[in-house]
C-alpha positions in Angstrom: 16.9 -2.1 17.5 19.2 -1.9 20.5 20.1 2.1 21.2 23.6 1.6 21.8 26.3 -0.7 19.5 28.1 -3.1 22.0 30.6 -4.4 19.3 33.4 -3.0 20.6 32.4 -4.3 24.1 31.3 -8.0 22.8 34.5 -8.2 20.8 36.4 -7.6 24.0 34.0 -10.1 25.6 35.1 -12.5 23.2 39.0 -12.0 23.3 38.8 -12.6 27.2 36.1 -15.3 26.9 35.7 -16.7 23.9 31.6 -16.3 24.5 29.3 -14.4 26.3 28.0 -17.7 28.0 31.8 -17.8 29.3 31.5 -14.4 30.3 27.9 -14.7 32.5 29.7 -17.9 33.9 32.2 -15.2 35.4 29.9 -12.7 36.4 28.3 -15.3 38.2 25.0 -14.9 35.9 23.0 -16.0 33.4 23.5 -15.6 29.4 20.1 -14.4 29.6 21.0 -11.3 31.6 23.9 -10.9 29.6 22.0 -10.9 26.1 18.6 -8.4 27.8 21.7 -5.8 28.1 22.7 -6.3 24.6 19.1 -6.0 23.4 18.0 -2.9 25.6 15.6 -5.3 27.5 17.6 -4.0 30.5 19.5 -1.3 31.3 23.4 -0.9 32.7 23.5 0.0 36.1 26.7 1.7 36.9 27.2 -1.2 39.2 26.8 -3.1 36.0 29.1 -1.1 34.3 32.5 -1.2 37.3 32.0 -5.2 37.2 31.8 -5.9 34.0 34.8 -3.6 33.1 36.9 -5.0 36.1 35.7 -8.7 34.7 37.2 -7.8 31.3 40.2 -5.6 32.5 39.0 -2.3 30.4 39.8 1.0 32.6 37.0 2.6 34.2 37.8 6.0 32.2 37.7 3.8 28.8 34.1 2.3 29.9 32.3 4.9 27.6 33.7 3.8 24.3 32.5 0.2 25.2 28.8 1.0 26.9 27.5 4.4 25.3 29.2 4.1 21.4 
């Protein structure tokens, strides 16, 4: 079982995108990377973090309720 929820952060994945396949097309990844952060196969880097919330417009000072909830 994954150590953090992400459903606040997929739902917003899915209002911008629609899917997270969408959304790895934008990062310029694969749906595979994507779904090892959902399942805690790897970790956010804070790198990770400032992309993906420029990618899906949340403010960096809002990033905790969508990556550590």
């Amino acid at each position: 079982m994954p150590a953090f929820k992400y459903s606040k952060l997929r739902a917003r994945i899915r209002e911008k995108f629609g899917t997270e396949g969408e959304f790895a097309k934008a990062l310029n990844t694969s749906q595979v990377s994507v779904s090892r952060k959902f399942n805690d196969k790897t970790q956010f880097t804070s790198d990770d973090i400032k992309t993906w919330c420029n990618v899906l417009e949340i403010p960096i000072k809002d990033s905790g309720i969508y990556f550590f909830d």
